[in-house]
C-alpha positions as CSV (number, residue, x, y, z in Angstrom):
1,X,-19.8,34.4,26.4
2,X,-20.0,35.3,22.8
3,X,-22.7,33.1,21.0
4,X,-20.3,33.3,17.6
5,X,-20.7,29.8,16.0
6,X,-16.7,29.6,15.1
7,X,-16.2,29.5,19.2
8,X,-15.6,26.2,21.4
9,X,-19.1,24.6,20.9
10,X,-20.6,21.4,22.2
11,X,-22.8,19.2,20.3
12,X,-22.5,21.9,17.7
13,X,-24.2,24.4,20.2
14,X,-22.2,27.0,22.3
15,X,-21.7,25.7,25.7
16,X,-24.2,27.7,27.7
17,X,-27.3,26.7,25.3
18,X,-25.9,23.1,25.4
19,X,-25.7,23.8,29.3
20,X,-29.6,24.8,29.3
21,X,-30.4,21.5,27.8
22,X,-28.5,19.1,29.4
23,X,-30.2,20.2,32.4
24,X,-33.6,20.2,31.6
25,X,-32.9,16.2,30.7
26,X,-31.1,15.1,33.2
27,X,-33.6,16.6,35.0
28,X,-36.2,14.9,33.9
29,X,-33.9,11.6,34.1
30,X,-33.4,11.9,38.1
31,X,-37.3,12.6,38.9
32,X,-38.1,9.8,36.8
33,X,-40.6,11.3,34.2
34,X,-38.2,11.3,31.3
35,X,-40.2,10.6,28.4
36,X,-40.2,6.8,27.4
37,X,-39.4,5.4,23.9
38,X,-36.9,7.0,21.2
39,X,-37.9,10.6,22.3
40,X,-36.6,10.3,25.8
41,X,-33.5,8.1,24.5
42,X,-32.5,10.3,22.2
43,X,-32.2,13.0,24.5
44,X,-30.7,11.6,27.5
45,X,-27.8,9.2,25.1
46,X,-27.0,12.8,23.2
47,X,-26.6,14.7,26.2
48,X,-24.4,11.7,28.2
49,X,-22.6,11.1,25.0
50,X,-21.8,15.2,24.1
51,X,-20.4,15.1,27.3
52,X,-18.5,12.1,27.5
53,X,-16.9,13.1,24.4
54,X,-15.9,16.5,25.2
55,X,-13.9,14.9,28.5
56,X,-12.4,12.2,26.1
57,X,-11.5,15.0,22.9
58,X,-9.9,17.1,26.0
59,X,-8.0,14.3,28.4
60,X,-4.1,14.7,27.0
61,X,-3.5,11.1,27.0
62,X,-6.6,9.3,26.1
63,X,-7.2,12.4,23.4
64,X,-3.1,11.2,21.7
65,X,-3.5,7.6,22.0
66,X,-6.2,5.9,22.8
67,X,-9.3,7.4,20.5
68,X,-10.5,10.6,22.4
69,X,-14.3,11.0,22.8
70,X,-15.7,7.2,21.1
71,X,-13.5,5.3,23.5
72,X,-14.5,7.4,27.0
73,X,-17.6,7.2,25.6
74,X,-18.4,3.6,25.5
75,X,-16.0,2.8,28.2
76,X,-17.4,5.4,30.7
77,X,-20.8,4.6,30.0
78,X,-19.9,1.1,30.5
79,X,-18.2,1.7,34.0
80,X,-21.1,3.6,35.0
81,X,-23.5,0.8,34.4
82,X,-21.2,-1.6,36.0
83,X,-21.0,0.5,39.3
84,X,-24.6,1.1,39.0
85,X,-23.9,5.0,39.0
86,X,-27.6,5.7,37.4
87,X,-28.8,4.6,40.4
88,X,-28.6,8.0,41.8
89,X,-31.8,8.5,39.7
90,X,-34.0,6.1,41.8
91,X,-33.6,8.2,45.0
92,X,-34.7,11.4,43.3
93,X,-37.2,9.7,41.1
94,X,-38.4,8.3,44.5
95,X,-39.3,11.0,46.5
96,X,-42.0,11.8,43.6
97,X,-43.1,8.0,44.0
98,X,-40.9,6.6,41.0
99,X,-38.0,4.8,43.0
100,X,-37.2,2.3,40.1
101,X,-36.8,4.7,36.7
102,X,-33.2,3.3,36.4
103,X,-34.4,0.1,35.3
104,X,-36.9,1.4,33.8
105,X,-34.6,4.2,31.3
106,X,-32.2,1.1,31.1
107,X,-34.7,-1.0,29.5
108,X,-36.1,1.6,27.3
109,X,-32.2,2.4,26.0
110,X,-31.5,-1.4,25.3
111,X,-35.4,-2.0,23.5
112,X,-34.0,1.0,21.1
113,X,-30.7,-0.4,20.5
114,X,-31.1,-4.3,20.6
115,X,-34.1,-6.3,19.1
116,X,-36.5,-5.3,18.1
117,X,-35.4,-1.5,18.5
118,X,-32.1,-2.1,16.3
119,X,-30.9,1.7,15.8
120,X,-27.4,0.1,15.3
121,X,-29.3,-1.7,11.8
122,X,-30.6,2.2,10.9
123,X,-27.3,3.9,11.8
124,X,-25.0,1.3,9.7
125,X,-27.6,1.3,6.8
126,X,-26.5,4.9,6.8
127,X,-23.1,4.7,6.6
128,X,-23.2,1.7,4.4
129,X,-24.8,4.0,1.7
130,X,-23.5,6.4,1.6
131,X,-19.9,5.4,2.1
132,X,-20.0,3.0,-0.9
133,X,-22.5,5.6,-3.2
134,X,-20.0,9.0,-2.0
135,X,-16.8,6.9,-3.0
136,X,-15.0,7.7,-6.1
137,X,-16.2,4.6,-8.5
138,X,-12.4,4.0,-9.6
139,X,-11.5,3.9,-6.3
140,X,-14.1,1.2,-5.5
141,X,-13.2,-1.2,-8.7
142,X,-9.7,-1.0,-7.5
143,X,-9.9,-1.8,-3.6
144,X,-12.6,-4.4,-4.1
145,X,-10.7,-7.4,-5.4
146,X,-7.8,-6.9,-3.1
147,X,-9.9,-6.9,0.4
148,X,-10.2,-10.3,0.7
149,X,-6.6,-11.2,0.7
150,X,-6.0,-8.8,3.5
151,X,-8.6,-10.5,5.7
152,X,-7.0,-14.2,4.8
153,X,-4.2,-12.5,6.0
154,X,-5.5,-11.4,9.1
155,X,-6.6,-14.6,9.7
156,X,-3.6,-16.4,9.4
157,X,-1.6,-14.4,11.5
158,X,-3.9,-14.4,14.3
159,X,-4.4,-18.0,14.6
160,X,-0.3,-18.7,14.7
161,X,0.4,-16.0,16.9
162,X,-2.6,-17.4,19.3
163,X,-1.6,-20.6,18.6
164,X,2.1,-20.4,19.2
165,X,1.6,-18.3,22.5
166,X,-0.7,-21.0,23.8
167,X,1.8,-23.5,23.1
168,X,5.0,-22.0,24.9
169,X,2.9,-20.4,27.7
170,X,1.0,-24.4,28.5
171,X,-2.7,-23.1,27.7
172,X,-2.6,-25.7,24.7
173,X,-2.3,-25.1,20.2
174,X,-5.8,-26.3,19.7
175,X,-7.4,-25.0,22.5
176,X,-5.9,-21.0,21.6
177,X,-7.1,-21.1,18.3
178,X,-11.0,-22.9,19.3
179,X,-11.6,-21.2,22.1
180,X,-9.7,-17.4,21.9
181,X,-8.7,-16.9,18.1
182,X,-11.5,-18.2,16.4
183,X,-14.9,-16.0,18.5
184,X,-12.4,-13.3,18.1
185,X,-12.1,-13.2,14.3
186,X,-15.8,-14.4,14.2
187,X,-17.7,-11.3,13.9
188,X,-19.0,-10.3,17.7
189,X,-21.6,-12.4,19.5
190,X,-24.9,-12.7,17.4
191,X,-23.1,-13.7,14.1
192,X,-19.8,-15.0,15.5
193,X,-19.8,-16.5,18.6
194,X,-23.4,-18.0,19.2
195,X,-23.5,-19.7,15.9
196,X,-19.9,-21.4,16.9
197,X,-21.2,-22.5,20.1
198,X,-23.8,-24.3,17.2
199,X,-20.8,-25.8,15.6
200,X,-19.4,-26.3,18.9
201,X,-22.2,-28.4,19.9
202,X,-22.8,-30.3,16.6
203,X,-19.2,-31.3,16.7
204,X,-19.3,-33.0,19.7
205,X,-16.6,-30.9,21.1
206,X,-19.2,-29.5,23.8
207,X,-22.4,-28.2,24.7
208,X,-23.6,-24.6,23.1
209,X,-23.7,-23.5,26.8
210,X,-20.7,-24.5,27.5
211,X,-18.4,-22.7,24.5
212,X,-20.9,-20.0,24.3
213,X,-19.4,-19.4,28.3
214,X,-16.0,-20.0,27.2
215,X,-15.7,-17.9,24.0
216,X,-18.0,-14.7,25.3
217,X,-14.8,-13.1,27.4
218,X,-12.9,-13.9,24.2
219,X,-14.8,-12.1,22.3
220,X,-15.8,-8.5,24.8
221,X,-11.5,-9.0,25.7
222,X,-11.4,-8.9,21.6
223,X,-12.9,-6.6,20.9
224,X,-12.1,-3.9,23.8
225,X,-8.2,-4.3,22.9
226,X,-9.6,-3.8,18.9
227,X,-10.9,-0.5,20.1
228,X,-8.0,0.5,22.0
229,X,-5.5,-0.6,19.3
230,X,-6.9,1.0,16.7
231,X,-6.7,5.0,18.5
232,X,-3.4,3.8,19.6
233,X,-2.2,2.7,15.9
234,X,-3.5,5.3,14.1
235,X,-1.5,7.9,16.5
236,X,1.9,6.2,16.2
237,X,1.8,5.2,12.4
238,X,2.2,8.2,11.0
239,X,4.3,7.8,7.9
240,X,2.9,8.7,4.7
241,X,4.1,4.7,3.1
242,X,1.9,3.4,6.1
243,X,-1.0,6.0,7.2
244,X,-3.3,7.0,4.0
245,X,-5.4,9.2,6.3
246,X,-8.3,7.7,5.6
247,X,-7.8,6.5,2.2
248,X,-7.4,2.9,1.9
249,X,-5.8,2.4,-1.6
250,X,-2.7,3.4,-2.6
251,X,-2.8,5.4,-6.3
252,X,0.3,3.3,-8.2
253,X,3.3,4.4,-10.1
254,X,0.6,5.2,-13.7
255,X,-1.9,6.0,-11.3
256,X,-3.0,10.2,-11.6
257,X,-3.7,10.4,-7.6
258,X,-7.0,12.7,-8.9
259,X,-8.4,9.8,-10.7
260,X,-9.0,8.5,-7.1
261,X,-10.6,12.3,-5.5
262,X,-13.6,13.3,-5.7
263,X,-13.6,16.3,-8.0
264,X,-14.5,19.9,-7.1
265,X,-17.4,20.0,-9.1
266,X,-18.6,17.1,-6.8
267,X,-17.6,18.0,-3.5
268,X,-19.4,21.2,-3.9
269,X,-23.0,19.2,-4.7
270,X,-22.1,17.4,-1.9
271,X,-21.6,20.7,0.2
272,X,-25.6,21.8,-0.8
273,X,-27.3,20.3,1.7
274,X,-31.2,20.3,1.6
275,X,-34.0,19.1,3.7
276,X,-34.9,16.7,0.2
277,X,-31.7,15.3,-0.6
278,X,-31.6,14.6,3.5
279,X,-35.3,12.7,3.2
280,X,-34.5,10.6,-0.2
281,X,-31.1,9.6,1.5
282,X,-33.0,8.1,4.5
283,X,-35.4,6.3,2.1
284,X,-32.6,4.8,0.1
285,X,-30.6,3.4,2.9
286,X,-33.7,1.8,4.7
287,X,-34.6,0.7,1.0
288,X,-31.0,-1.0,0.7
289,X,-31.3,-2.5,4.1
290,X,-34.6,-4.2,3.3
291,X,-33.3,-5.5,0.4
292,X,-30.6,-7.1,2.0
293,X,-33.0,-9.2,4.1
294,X,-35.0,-10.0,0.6
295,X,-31.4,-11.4,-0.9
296,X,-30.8,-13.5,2.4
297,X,-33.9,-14.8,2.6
298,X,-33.5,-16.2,-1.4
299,X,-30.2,-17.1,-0.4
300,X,-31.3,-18.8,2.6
301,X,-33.6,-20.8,0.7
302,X,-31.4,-21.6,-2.0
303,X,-28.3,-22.8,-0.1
304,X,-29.3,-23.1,3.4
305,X,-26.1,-24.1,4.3
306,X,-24.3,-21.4,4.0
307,X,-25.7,-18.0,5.8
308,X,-24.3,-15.0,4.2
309,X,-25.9,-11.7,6.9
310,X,-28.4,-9.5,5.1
311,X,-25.7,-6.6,5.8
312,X,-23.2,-8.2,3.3
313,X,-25.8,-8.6,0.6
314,X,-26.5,-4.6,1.3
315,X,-22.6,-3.9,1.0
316,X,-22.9,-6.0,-2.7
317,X,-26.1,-4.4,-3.6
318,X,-24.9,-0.9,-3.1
319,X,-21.4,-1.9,-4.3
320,X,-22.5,-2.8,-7.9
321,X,-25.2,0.0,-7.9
322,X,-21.9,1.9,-7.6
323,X,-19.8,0.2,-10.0
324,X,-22.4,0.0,-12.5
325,X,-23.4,3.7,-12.1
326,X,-27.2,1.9,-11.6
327,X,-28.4,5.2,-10.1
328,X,-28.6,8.9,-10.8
329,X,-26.0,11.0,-9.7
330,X,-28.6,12.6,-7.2
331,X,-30.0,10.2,-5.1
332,X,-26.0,9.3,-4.5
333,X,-25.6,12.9,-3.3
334,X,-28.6,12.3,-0.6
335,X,-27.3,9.2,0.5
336,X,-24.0,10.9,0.8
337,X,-25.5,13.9,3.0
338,X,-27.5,11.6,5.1
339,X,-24.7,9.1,5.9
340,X,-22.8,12.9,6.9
341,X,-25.9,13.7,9.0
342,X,-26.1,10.5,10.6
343,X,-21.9,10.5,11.8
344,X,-22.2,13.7,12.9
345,X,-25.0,14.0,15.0
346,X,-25.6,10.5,16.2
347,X,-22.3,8.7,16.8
348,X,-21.6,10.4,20.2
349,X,-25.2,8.7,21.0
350,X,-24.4,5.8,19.6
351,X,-21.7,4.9,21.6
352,X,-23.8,5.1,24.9
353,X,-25.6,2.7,23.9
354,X,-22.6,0.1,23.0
355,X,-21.6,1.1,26.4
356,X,-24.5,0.8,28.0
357,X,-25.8,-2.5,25.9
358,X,-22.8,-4.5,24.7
359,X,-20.1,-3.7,26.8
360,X,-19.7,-6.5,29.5
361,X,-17.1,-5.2,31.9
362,X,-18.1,-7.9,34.7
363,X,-17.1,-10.4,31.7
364,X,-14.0,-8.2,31.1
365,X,-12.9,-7.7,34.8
366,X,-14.0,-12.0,35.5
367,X,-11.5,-13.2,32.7
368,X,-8.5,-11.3,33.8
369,X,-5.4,-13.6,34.0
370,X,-1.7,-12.9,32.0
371,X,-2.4,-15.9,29.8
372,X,-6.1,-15.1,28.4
373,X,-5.2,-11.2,28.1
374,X,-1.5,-12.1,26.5
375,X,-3.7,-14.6,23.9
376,X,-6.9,-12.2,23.1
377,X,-3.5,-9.2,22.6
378,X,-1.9,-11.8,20.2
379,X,-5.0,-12.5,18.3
380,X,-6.1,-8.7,17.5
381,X,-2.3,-7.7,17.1
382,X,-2.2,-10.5,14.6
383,X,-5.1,-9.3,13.0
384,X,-3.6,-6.2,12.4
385,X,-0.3,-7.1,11.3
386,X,-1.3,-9.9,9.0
387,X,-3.4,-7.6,7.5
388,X,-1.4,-4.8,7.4
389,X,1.2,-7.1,5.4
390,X,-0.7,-8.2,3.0
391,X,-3.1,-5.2,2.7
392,X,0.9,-3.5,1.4
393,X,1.5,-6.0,-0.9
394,X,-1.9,-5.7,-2.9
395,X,-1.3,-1.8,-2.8
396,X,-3.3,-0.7,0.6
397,X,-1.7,1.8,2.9
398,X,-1.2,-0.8,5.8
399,X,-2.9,1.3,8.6
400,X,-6.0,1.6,7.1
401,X,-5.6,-2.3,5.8
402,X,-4.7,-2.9,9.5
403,X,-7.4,-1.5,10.8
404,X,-10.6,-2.5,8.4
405,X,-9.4,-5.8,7.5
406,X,-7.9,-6.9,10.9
407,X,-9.0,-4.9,14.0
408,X,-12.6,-5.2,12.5
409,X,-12.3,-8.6,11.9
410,X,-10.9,-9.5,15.9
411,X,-13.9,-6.8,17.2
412,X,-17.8,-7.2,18.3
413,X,-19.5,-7.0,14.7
414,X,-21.1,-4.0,13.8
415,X,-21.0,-2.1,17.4
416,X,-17.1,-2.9,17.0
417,X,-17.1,-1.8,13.4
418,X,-18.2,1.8,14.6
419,X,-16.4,1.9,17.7
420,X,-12.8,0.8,16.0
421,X,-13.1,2.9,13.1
422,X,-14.6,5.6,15.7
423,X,-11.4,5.8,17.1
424,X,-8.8,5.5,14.6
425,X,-11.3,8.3,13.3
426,X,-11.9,6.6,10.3
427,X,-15.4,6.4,9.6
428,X,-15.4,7.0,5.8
429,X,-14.3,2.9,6.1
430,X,-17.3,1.9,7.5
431,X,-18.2,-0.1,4.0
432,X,-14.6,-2.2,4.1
433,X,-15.6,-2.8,8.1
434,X,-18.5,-3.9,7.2
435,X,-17.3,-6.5,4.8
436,X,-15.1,-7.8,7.2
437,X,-17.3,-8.7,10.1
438,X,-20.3,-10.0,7.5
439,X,-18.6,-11.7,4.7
440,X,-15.2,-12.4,7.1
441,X,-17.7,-13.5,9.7
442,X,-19.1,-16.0,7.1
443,X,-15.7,-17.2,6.6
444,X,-14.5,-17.8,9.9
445,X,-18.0,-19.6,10.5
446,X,-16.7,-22.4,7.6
447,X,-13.0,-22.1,9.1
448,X,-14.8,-23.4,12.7
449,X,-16.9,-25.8,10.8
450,X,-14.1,-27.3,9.2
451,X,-11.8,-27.2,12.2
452,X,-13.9,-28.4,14.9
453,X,-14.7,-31.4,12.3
454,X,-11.4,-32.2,12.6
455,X,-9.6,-30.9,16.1
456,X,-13.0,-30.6,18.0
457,X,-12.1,-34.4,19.7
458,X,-8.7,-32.8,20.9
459,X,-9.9,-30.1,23.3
């Protein structure tokens, strides 16, 4: 085979060198002497996920309408998991006097991606900045004070669908929109659905333990249709009124369309990539991030009531350094060129580990009935379409308002965020994502507070 670059490649390698390396890991995986820590995970997760996404980018189906590569990837690794398939491991690991290195890689992959190991926080700092610091500034101005509608819109929509599903098919008004609609919208499990069960519990409604049982298939059913229904949508809405191909705001009738570009002159900075502008990008996104936890801790102590995530204060930072032109044109560039390095090398990777570390298929599989499926369908479609509506009227295309003010409001947070816009192949809206499952999950927080204060005794 011809090692010409321009061929079919895998993991931006052609297939036989990808081929040599993939063996020597997964070697090293099934006699148990894979190396421990992020140099071992980053090998075995690139190699599982390069694979998994060449299957999903090739399958006819899943490739047209259901997100190619993102979705098999967090799926497969997720079924794997759940059938224990890495288990093969143990009984070569064994015979060198290893027999438990599945548990062992397992817990090494979820220390790197959950606390304290967080690679989701370094990957999403990434994209954060340089999403918001590589879009066009007049472009930002306009989409900003628009977003929020979208996302009340969203919100509406999903809660009367839910609701008015719940009340024709006998599962109950109040108890769709506590129990199904409301973790949904809420922004995943650590910053949606725990801190309800919190409400849940203060309410009197019932114990943490008890809604935090109730709303957890809620929100993995959530947030697996999200996924779904956004490779889906972005396949079938095709029209140029409804699919901006990525770009979320429409240019208007005295709009010039190249106000909203990025300029020649720009793209081709962009396009000079070097080993400094890759280094300053790094430190400026893990500068951002920190800063973020500096303004919720202030925040924290200055209105306790009220927790606003240290990601949304990030998106605000980096927003106004953007609409203020606070930094020099070429730490934007780096940030830009290490959010590109970032998506393109460790997204495949990153989706292992959703699938291997969020994704709850027993969860899935246990809460399978017509009624709970039909609701947690009716509360992302809602989503969607509310959004989508409204995202129109202020002057989004409604795809990409569907999907970043709806589907990544009804998905699982930040590991939704990437998966959703994964699939609609999207990623350049990682920033608008973001706003909905930090600041949206803020609001839906104050939406359950103020509901359970006043329906809580009804369920």
């Amino acid at each position: 085979m011809s090692d010409d670059y321009s061929a079919f490649k895998i993991f931006n390698l052609p297939p036989k060198y990808f081929a040599m390396f993939a063996v020597v890991v997964l070697l090293a995986a099934m006699l148990g002497v894979l190396p421990a820590g992020m140099a071992g995970c980053f090998a075995f997760m690139i190699v599982c996920g390069a694979i998994l996404q060449e299957i999903g980018d090739h399958l006819p189906i899943v490739k047209t309408f259901l997100g190619g590569g993102p979705v098999v990837i967090i799926f497969g690794m997720g079924f794997l998991r759940y059938k224990n398939f890495f288990g093969i491991f143990d009984f070569f690991s064994g015979l060198i006097g290893n027999p438990d290195f599945t548990a062992i890689l397992m817990k090494n992959i979820e220390t790197f991606f959950k606390p304290d190991g967080e690679f989701l926080d370094f990957y999403i700092a990434a994209l954060i900045s340089g999403s918001i610091l590589g879009m066009n500034r007049k472009l930002l101005i306009k989409a900003a004070a628009r977003y929020f509608p979208a996302i009340f819109g969203a919100i509406a929509v999903s809660f009367a669908l839910t609701a008015l599903a719940g009340h024709f098919m006998g599962f109950g008004v109040i108890k769709s929109i506590l129990l199904i609609a409301l973790p949904i919208m809420g922004g995943g499990m650590g910053a949606g659905a725990v801190p309800l069960s919190k409400i849940f519990e203060s309410s009197g409604a019932m114990t943490a333990e008890e809604a935090i049982s109730i709303m957890n298939p809620a929100v993995a059913i959530g947030n697996a249709i999200s996924i779904v229904l956004a490779g889906i949508l972005a396949k079938i809405l095709v029209g140029k009124f409804l699919n901006g191909r990525g770009s979320l705001v429409k240019a208007g009738a005295n709009d010039d369309p190249a106000e909203f570009e990025i300029s020649p002159e720009m793209q081709a900075k962009r396009d000079k990539i070097t080993v400094a502008n890759l280094g300053i990008g790094l430190l400026s996104a893990t500068t951002f991030f920190s800063w973020g936890f500096i303004a919720a801790g202030i925040w924290d102590k200055l209105v306790p009531a009220v927790d606003i995530h240290a990601y949304a204060w990030m998106i605000i930072s980096v927003a106004l350094c953007k609409v203020f032109n606070i930094l020099p044109e070429f730490i934007e560039v780096s940030c830009y060129q290490w959010s590109q390095f970032v998506i393109r090398n460790l997204t495949a990777m990153l989706m292992v580990g959703i699938g291997l570390c969020y994704l709850s298929l027993d969860v899935v599989i246990n809460s399978l009935s017509l009624t709970y499926l039909l609701l947690c369908f009716l509360s992302c479609i809602g989503a969607f379409i509310g959004a989508a509506l409204v995202g129109a009227f202020v002057g989004f295309y409604p795809l990409e308002a569907g999907i970043t003010a709806g589907l990544c409001m009804s998905n699982m947070g930040g590991t939704g965020d990437v998966a959703v816009l994964s699939a609609a192949h999207r990623m350049e809206l990682m920033p608008f994502a973001q706003i909905s499952s930090r600041l949206g999950g803020a609001i839906i927080l104050m939406i359950g507070s103020l509901l359970l204060s006043t329906l809580g005794s009804l369920l």
